[in-house]
N, C-alpha and C positions, 0 to 999 in steps of 0.2 A: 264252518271251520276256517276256510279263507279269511275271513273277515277277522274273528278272534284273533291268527297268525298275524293278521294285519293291524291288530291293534295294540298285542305284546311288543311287538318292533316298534309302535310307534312310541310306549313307554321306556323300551331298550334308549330310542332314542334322546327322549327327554330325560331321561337319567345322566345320560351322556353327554350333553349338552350344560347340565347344571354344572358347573364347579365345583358349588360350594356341596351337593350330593354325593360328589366324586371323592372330594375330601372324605368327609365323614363313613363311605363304603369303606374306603379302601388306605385313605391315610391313616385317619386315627387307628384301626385296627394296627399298623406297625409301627406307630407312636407308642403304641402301649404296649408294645410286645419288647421292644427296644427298651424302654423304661423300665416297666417289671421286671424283662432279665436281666440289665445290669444296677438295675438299684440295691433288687430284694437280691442281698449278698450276705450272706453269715461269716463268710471267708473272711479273716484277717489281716487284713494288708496295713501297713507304714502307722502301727501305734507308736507315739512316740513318748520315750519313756526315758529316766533322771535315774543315773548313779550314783551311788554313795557308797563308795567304794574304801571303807576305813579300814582295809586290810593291806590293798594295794601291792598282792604278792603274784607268780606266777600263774597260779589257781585263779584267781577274780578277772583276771584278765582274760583267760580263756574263756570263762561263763560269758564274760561281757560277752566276747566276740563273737560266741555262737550263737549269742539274743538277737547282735546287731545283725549281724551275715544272717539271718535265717530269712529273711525277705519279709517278714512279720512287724520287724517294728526296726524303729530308728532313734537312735540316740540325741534326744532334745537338748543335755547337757547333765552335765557332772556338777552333781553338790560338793559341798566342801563340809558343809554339819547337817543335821537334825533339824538345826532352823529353818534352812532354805527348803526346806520340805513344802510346808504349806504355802511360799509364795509359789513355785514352781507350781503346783497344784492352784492356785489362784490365776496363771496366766491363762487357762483354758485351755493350751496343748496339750501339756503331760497328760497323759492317761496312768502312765503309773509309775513310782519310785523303786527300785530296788535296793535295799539297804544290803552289804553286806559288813559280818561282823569281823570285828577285832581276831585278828590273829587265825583268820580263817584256815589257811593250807596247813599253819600248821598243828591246830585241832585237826583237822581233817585226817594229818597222819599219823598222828600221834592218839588220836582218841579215838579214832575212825567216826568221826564225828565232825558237824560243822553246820553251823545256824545260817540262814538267809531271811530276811524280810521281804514281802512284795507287799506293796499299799498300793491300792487299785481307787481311782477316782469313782467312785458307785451311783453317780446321779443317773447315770445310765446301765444301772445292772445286769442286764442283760452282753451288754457291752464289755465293764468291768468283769463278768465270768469267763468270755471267752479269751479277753487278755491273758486272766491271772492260768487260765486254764494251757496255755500253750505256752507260758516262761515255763509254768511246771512240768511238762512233757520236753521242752529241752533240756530245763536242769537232770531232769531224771534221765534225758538220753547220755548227759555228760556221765554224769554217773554209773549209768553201767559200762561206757569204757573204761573210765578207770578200775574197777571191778574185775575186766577183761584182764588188765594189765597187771594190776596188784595183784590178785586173785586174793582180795583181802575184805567182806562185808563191809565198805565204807558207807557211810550215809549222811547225805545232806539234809537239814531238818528246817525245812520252810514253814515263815512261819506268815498266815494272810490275812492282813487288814482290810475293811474297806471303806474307804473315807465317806463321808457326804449321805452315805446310806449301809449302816453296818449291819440292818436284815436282808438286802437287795429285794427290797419292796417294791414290785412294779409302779407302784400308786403313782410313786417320783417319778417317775418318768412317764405315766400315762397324764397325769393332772396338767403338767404345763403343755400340752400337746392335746389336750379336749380345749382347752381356754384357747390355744393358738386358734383351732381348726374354727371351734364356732364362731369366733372374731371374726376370722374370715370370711365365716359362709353369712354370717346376719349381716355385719360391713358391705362386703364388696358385692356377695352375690343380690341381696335382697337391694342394694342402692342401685344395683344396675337393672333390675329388673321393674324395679319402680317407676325409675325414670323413663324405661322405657316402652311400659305400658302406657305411659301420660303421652308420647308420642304416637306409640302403635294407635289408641284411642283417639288421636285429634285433640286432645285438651291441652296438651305444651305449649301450641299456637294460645289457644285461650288465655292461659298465664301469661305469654308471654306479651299479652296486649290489654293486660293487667298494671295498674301504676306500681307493680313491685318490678324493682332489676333485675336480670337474670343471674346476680350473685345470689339477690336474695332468695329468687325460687330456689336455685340448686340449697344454700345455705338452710332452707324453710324442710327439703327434701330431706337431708341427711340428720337433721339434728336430731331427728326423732331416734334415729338409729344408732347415734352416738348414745345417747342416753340408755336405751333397749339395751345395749353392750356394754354398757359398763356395771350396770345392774349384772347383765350376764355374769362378768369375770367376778365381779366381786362375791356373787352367789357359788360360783364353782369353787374361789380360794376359800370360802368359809367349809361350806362342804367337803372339802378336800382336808381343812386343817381338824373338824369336828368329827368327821363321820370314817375319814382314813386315815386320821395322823398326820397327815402331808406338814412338813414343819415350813416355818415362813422365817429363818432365821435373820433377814434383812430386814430394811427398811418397809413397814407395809406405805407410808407414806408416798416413797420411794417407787415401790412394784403397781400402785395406782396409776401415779405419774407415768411409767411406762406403758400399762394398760391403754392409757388415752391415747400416746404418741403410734401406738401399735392401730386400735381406732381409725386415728385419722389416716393413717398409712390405706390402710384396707378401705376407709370411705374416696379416700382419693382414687384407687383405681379403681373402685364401682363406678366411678364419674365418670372415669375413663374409659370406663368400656361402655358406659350406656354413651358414650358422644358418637361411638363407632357401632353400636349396634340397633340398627332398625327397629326390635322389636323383641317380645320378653323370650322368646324361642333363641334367637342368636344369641341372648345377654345369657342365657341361663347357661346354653354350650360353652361359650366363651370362659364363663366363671368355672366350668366346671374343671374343662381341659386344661384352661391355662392359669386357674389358679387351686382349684379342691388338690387334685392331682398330684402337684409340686409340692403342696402345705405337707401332703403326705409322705412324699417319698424321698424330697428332695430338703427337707427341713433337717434331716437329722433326728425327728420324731422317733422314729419307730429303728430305721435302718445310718448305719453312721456313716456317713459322708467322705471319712476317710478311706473305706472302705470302696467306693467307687469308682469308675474308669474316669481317668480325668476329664473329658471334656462333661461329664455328671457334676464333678464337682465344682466347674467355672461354673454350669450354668445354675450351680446352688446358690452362687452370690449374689443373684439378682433376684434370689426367693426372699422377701420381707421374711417371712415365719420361721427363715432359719437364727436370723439377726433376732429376731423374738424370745427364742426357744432358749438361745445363747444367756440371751438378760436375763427373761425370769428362772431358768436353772441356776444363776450367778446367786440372781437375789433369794432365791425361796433355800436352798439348801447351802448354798455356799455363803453365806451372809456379806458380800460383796458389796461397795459402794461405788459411786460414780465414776471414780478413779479407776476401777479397772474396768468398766466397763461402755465408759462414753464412744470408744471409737464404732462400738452395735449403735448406740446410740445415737450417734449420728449420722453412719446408715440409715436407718429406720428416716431419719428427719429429712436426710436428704431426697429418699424417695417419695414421701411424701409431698416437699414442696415441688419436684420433679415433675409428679402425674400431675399435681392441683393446675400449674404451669400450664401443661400440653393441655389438661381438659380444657381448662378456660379456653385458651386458644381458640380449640374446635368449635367450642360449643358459640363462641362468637364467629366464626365462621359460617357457621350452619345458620347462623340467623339472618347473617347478611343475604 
C-alpha cells in the first residue's frame, strides 16, 4: 500500500509539473464555462433599429421613446420615405424598421384605432422573432396605459413583415453556418494536423532535403485541401438551394469567389498552428479551442453578437467566420454586391495575408 501511495503522489506530481496538463485540467474547464455563460444569451440587448415616423405627433414620440429607453434596442437613425428602408436594411446594422402611419394619434383618438408596421431583417429568424417579439410587448405595455387613462378600448394594430426570410426558415440561417464551420474544420484543422504528423513522423526533415522549397512543400500540403473545400461549399450551396430552398439571390460567381478567400483564410492558419504545434495531439487541441469553439459561438452563427458582454464581442472581430457569415448572409439572401460588402472582405484578406506572413516566418526559423 506504501508503495501504491508512493506512486499516486508521484503522478500528483507529474501532473503538476506539466503545464500544458494544468491547462487543459483546469483552464479550459473555465474557458468554457465563461464562454457558454456569456455567449449562449437569448436576452436582448442594443438591437438597433430605423424610424419612420410619417405621423410625427405627440403619440410616436412617446412609442419611440419607450423602444429606445427600454435598454433593448437603440435607434440606428430616422428615415425620411419608404425608400431608405431597404438601404438601411443593406448596411447590416438595422435589425428592424418601424413604420409608423399617417395621422396616427389622431386615428387613435378618434377611431380608437391606429396601424404600426415592424419589418424585421429575417436572415436570422430566430433573432428577427425575439426583436419583433419585444417592440410588441412594449407597444402593448403603451397601450394599456393609455387604456388606464382614457378608460376607453383603444387599439394599436401592428402589422409584421419579415424581410430576407418571410417563412423564418432556420435552413437560412443554419446553411451559411454548416459551409462556415466545415471550411474551417477541413482548412485549418485537417492542414494542421497534416503537417503535423509529417513532423511528429520524421518525414518534414525528409522533404525538406528534397529539391522542392519549403514554399512548395507547404504550397504541395494545402492544395489538396483547397480543392477538397471548395467542392465542399459548392456541394452544401447546391444542396441547400435544391433540397431546402435556401435562395442564392447574389452573385453565385461572386459567393465562389468568396468561398476561396474564406479557404485561404482558414488554410493560412492551419499553417500556422502546425508551425507552432509539435505534433497532431497539440494541432488538433489547438484547432479545436481556439478555432471549432469561436466559429461556433463567437461567429454570430447560432447566438448574436450584439447580444454579448463587450469584451465577447471585441474578441468576435478577430474570428474570420464572423466576417464569413456576414458575406455570405449579404450575398445568399440579401442579394448584395461588392459595394457593400468589401470592408468583410478585406478583413477576411487581411488576415489571411497576416497568418501566411507569421507562418512563413516560423517555419523558416525552424529550419535554420
Amino acid at each position: 500500500m506504501k508503495r501504491f501511495l508512493g506512486f499516486v503522489k508521484k503522478e500528483f506530481f507529474h501532473i503538476f509539473r506539466d503545464y500544458r496538463t494544468m491547462i487543459v485540467l483546469f483552464g479550459l474547464p473555465v474557458i468554457q464555462v465563461l464562454i457558454f455563460g456569456y455567449a449562449i444569451n437569448t436576452d436582448l440587448k442594443d438591437a438597433h433599429v430605423a424610424i419612420l415616423d410619417n405621423s410625427k405627433d405627440q403619440m410616436t414620440r412617446q412609442i419611440t421613446q419607450k423602444i429606445v429607453s427600454s435598454g433593448y434596442f437603440m435607434l440606428g437613425e430616422n428615415l425620411n420615405s419608404t425608400a431608405d428602408i431597404e438601404k438601411s436594411f443593406r448596411s447590416g446594422k438595422i435589425k428592424e424598421v418601424i413604420i409608423f402611419k399617417e395621422n396616427f394619434a389622431r386615428d387613435y383618438l378618434k377611431d380608437g384605432k391606429a396601424k404600426i408596421q415592424l419589418i424585421a431583417d429575417a436572415s436570422d429568424p430566430n433573432n428577427a422573432n425575439l426583436i419583433v417579439n419585444y417592440t410588441l410587448a412594449i407597444i402593448n405595455n403603451y397601450q394599456m396605459s393609455l387604456m388606464k387613462e382614457f378608460k376607453i378600448p383603444f387599439q394599436i394594430t401592428p402589422e409584421v413583415r419579415m424581410r430576407y426570410n418571410p417563412e423564418l426558415k432556420s435552413v437560412f440561417m443554419f446553411v451559411p453556418g454548416i459551409i462556415t464551420i466545415l471550411l474551417m474544420l477541413v482548412c485549418a484543422m485537417m492542414t494542421s494536423i497534416s503537417i503535423a504528423r509529417e513532423k511528429e513522423m520524421g518525414t518534414m526533415e525528409i522533404l525538406l532535403v528534397s529539391p522542392l522549397k519549403p514554399l512548395q512543400i507547404l504550397a504541395g500540403k494545402v492544395i489538396p485541401y483547397v480543392l477538397l473545400s471548395f467542392v465542399n461549399a459548392i456541394t452544401i450551396i447546391l444542396m441547400g438551394k435544391w433540397v431546402f430552398g435556401m435562395p442564392v439571390t447574389g452573385s453565385y460567381l461572386l459567393l465562389l469567389g468568396v468561398s476561396i478567400l474564406f479557404i485561404i483564410t482558414a488554410l493560412s492558419l492551419g499553417i500556422f498552428i502546425s508551425t507552432v504545434a509539435n505534433n497532431q495531439m497539440t494541432a488538433m487541441f489547438i484547432s479545436l479551442v481556439g478555432l471549432f469553439l469561436p466559429t461556433i459561438l463567437l461567429s454570430g452563427f447560432i447566438f448574436p453578437i450584439e447580444n454579448m458582454p463587450v469584451p465577447l464581442q471585441i474578441l468576435s472581430y478577430i474570428v474570420p467566420a464572423k466576417w464569413f457569415i456576414i458575406v455570405i448572409k449579404s450575398i445568399m439572401l440579401k442579394g448584395l454586391g461588392v459595394t457593400y460588402i468589401w470592408k468583410e472582405l478585406c478583413v477576411l484578406f487581411g488576415m489571411a495575408v497576416f497568418f501566411i506572413l507569421i507562418s512563413m516566418r516560423k517555419f523558416k526559423i525552424r529550419l535554420e
